[in-house]
N, C-alpha and C positions, 0 to 999 in steps of 0.2 A: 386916283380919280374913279367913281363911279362911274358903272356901265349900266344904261337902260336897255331892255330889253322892250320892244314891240314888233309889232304886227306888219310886214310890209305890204306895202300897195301899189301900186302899176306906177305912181309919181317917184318910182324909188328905181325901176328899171335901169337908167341909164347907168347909173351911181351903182350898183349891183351888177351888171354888166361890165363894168371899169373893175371894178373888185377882182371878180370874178375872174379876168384873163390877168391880173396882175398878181394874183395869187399862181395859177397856173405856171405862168411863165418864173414864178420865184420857188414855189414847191416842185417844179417836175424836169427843170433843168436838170439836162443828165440822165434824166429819165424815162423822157415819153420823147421818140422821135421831134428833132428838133424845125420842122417845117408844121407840125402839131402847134406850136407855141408859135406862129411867124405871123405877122401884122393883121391878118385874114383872122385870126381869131377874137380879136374885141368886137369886129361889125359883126360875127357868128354869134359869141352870147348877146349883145344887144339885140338882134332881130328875137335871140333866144327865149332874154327875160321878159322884151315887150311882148312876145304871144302869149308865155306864160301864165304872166299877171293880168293878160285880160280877159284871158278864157273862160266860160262859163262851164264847169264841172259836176254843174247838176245838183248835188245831194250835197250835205256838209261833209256827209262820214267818206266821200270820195274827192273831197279839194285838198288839194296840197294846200300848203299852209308855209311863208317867208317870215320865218324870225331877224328880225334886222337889231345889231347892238350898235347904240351910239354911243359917244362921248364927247362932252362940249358940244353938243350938235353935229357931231358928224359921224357919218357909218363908217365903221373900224371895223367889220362883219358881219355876215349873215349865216341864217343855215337855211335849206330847207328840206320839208318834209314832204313827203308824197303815200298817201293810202296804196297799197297794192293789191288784188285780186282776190290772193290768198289769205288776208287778214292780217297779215305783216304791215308793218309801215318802215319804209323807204326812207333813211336821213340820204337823201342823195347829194345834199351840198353843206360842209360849214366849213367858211372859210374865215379866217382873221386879217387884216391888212399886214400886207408885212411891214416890217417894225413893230408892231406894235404885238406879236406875239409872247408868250410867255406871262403874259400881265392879269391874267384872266378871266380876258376875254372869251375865249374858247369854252371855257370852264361855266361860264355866266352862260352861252349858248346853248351848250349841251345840258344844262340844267331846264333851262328854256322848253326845249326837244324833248326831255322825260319828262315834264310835265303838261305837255299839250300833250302826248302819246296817250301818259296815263289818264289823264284828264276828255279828252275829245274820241281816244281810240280804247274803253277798258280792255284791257285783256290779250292784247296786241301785243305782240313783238316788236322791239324795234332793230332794224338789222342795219348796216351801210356794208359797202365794197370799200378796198381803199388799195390802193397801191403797194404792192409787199416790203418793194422799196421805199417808200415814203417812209423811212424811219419815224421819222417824227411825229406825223400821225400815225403809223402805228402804236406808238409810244402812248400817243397824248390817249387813245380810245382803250390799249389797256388800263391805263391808269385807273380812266373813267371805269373799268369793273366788266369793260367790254368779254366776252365767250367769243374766242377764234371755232367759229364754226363750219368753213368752205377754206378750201384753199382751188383757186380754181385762173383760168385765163380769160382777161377781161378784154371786149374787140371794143378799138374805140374807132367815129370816127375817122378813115383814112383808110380802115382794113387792118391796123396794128395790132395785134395782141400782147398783152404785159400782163405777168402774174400780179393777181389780188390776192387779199384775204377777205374774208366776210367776217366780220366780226354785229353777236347778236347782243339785246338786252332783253329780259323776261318782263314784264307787268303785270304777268299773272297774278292775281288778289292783290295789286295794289292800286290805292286810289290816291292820287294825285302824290307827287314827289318822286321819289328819289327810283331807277327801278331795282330790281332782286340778283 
């Protein structure tokens, strides 16, 4: 089945917010303190992704940007992107609904995300944090050709710290597709 990829909008928040802690709770079980993942966290990203998506950010080249992939009409995942300070840009979110991973979705995201970077950001890096332990995203972002760049501890939330990796992508002299 083909996956659409667009643009999301603030009428997507809740549905994105649902994702979002249902991913958590199935990727970090085991992983991230378990009162981190307990009921308290779907009303946290919904207040989350409704401020988010209504935000006004000012300038283009500083709005984060929600890739939303559907199928049959319904979101299976999102990612998003966020511009950062230093000329980097921030994949801070892609998640796929679980079950439905493996199918390439993920794949169709992250495609999505190098070419708005390359496209809207030239010249930009794009980097994410991910969990050392999240094998599987580890996995799935070397595939993607990711550079383990940081190996560092990430505070979330609560005061917890848990080892990350940074993993980057280059866009230097590329325009639009795939990056280097």
């Amino acid at each position: 089945m083909d996956v659409t990829i667009r643009r999301g909008t603030a009428d997507d928040s809740e549905t994105v917010a649902e994702l979002h802690a249902l991913s958590w709770r199935t990727a970090y079980t085991g992983i991230v303190p378990e009162q981190a993942l307990g009921d308290g966290m779907a009303a946290e990203r919904r207040e989350m992704w409704e401020l988010r998506l209504a935000a006004d950010y000012g300038e283009p080249a500083n709005t984060p940007e929600l890739l939303i992939a559907e199928q049959a009409g319904s979101i299976v995942g999102f990612a998003y992107v966020v511009p950062q300070p230093d000329g980097r840009v921030l994949l801070e979110n892609l998640h796929v609904r679980p079950g439905r991973t493996g199918g390439g979705i993920g794949r169709a995201l992250f495609d999505a995300v190098s070419d708005h970077v390359a496209t809207c950001h030239p010249g930009a890096d794009l980097y994410l944090e991910v969990l050392r332990d999240n094998t599987r995203a580890v996995a799935f972002y070397e595939r993607e050709g990711g550079r383990r760049t940081a190996e560092q501890e990430g505070i979330f939330p609560g005061g917890y710290a848990l080892p990350e990796y940074e993993y980057t992508w280059s866009f230097a002299g590329v325009r639009g597709g795939s990056p280097t």
